[in-house]
N, CA, C and O atoms as a DFTB+ gen file, in Angstrom:
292 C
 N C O
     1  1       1.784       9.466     -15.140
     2  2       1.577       9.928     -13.795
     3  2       2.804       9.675     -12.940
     4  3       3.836       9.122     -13.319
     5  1       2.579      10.096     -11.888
     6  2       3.641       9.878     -10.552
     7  2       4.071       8.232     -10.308
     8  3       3.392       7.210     -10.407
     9  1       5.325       8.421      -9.989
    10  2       5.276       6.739      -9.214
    11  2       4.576       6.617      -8.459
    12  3       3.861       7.415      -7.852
    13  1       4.767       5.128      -8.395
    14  2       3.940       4.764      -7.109
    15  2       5.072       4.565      -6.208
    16  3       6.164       4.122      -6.562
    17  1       4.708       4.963      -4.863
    18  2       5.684       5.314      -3.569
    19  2       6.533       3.930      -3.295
    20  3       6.026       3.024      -3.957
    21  1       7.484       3.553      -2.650
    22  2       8.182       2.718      -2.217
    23  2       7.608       2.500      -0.853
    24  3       7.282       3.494      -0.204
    25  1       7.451       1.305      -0.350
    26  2       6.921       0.796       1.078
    27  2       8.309       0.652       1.302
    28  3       8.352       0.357       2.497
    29  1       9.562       0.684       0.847
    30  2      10.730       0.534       1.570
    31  2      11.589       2.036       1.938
    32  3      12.815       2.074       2.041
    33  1      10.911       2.938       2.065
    34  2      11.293       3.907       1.965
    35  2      10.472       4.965       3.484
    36  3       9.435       5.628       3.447
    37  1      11.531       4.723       4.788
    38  2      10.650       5.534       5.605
    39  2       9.924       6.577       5.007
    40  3       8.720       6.595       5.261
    41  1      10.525       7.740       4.027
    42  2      10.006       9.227       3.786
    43  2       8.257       8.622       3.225
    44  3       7.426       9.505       3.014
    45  1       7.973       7.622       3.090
    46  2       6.934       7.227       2.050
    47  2       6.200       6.096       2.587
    48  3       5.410       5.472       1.879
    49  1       6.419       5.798       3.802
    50  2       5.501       4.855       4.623
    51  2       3.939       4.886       4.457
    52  3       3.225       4.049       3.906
    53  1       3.559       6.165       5.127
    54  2       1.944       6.442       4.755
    55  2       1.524       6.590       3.936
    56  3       0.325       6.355       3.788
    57  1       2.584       7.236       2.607
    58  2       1.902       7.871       1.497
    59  2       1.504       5.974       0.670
    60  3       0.475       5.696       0.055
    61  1       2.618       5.060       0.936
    62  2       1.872       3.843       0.040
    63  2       1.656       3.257       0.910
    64  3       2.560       2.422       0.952
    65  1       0.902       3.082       1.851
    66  2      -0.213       2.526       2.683
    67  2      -1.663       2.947       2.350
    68  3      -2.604       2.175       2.163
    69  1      -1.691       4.283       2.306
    70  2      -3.064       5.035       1.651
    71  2      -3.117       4.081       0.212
    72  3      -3.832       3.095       0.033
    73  1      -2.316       4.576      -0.575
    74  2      -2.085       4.003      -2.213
    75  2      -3.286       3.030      -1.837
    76  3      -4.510       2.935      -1.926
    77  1      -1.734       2.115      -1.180
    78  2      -2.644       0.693      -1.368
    79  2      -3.908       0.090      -0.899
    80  3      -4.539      -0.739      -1.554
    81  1      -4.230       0.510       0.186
    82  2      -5.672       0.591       0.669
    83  2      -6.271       1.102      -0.468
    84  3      -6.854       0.286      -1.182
    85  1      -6.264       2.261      -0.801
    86  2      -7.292       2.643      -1.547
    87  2      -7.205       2.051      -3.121
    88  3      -8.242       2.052      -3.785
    89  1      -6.306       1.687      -3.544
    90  2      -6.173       0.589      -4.566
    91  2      -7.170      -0.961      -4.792
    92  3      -7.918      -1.441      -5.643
    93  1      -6.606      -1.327      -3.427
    94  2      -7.053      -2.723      -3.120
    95  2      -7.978      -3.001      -2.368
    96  3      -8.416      -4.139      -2.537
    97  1      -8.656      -2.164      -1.275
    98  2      -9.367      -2.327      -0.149
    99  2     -11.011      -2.209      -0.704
   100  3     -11.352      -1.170      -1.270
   101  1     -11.464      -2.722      -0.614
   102  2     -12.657      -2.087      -0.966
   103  2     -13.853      -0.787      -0.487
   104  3     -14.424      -1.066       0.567
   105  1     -14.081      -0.074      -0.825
   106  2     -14.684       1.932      -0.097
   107  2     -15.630       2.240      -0.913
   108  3     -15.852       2.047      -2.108
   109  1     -16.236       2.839       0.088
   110  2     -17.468       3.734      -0.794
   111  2     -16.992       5.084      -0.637
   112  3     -16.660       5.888      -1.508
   113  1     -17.019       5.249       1.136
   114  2     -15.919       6.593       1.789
   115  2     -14.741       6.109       2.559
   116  3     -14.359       5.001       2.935
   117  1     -14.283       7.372       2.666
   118  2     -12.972       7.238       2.937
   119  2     -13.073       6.975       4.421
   120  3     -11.974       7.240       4.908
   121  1     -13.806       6.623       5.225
   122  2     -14.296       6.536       6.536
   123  2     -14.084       4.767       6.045
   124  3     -13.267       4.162       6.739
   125  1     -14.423       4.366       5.486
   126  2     -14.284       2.747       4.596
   127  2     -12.734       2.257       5.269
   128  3     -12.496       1.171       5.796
   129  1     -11.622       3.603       5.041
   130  2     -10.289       2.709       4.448
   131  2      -9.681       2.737       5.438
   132  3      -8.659       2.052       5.485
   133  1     -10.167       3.730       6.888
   134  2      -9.307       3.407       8.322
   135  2     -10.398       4.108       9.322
   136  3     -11.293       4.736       8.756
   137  1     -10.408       4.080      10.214
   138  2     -10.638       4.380      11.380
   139  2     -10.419       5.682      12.301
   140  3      -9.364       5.887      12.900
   141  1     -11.367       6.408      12.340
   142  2     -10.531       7.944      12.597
   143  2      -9.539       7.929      13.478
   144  3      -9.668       7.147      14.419
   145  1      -8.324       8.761      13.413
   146  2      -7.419       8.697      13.966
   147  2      -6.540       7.705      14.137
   148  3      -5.784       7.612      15.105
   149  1      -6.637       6.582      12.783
   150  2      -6.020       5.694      12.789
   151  2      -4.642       5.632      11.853
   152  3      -4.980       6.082      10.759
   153  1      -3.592       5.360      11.826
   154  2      -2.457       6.024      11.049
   155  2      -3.088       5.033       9.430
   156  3      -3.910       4.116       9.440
   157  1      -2.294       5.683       8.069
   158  2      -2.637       4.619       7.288
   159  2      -1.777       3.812       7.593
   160  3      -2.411       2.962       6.969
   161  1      -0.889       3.234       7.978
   162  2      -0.029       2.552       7.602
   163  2      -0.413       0.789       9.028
   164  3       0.048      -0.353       9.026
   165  1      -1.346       1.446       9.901
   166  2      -1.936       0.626      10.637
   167  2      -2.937       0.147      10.728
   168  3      -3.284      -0.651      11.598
   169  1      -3.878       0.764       9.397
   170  2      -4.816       0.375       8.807
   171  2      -4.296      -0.816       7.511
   172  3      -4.841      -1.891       7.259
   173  1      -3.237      -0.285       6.921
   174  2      -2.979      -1.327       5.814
   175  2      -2.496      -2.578       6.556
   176  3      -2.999      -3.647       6.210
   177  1      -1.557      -2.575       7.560
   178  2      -1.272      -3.920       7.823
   179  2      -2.171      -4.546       8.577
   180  3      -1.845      -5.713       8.794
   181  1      -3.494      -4.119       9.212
   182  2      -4.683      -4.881       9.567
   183  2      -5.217      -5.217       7.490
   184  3      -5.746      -6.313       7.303
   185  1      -5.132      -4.783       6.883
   186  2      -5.756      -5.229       5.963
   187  2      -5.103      -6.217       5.016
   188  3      -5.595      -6.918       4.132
   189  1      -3.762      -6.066       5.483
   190  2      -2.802      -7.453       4.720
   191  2      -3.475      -8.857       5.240
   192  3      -3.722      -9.835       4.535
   193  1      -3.710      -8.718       6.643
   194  2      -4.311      -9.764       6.889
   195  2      -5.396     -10.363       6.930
   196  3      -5.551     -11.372       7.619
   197  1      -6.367      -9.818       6.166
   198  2      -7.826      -9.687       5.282
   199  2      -7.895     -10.172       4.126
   200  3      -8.803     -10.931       3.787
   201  1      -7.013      -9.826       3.417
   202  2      -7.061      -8.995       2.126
   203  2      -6.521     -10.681       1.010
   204  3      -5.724     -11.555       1.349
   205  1      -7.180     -10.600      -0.062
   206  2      -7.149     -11.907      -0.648
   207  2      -5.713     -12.033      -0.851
   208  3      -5.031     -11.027      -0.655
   209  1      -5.256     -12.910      -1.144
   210  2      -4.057     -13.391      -1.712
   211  2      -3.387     -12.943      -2.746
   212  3      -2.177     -12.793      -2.917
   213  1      -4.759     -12.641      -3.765
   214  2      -3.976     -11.712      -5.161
   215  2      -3.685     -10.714      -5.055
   216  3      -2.888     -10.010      -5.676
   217  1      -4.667     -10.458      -3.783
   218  2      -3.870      -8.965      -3.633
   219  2      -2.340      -8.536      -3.784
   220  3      -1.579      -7.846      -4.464
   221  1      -2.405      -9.473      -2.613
   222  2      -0.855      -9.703      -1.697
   223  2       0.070      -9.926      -2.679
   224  3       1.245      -9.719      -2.378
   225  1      -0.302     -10.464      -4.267
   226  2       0.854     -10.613      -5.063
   227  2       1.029      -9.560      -5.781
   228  3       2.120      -9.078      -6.090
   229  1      -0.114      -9.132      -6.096
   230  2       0.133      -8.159      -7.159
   231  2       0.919      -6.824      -5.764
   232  3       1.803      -6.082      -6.191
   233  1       0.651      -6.732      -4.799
   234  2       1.482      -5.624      -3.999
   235  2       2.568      -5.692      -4.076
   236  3       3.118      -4.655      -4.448
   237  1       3.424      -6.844      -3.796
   238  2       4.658      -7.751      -3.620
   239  2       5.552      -7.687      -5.191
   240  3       6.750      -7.823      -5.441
   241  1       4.320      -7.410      -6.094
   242  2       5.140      -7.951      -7.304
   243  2       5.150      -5.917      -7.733
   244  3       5.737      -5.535      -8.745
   245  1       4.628      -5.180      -7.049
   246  2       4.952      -3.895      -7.216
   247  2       6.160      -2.886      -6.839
   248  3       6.762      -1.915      -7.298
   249  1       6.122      -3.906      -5.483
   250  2       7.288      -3.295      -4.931
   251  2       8.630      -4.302      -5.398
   252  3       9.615      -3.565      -5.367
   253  1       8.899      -5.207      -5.670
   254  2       9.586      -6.013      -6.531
   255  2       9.765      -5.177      -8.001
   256  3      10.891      -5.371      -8.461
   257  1       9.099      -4.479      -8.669
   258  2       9.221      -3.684      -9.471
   259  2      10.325      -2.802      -8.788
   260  3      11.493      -3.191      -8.828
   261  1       9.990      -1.618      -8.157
   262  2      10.652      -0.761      -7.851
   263  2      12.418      -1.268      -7.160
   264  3      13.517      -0.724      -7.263
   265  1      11.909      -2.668      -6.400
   266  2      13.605      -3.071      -6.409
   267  2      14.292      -3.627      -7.095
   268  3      15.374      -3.918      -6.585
   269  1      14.082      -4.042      -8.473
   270  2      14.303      -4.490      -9.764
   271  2      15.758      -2.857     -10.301
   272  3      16.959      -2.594     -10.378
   273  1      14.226      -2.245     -10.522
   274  2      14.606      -0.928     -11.072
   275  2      16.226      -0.152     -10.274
   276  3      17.184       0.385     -10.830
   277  1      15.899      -0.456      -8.536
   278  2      17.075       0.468      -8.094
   279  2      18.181      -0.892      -8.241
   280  3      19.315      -0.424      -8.334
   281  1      18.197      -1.780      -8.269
   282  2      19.441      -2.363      -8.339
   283  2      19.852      -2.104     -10.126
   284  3      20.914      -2.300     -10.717
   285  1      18.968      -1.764     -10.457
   286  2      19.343      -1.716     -12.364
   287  2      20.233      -0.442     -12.153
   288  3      21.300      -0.371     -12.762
   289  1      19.802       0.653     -11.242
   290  2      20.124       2.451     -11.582
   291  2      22.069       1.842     -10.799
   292  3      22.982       2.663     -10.705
């Protein structure tokens, strides 16, 4: 499949905010993962500060992936 988006990457702000909410957050609907009219990306950082700890590593250790990779290219 597709990568997963870079959170360091303005063009890709919302697109891995959604990701990760909907990865990690827990939903039944998508009414679950923000708030109408709420951006994702201001929904995810209310949920960083929720959100268990493992989360927070395994996110951290994702995007640590992807900056692994561009200092390798």
């Amino acid at each position: 499949g597709p990568a997963l988006p870079k959170r360091s990457d303005p063009a890709f702000v919302e697109k891995h905010a959604r990701l990760m909410l909907v990865l990690f957050k827990p939903w039944r609907h998508a009414v679950d993962l923000r708030t109408p009219g709420q951006k994702w990306s201001e929904a995810y950082q209310e949920f960083l500060l929720i959100c268990p700890l493992q989360h927070v590593y395994r996110i951290e250790n994702m995007q640590l992936l992807h900056e692994c990779k561009d200092s390798h290219d």
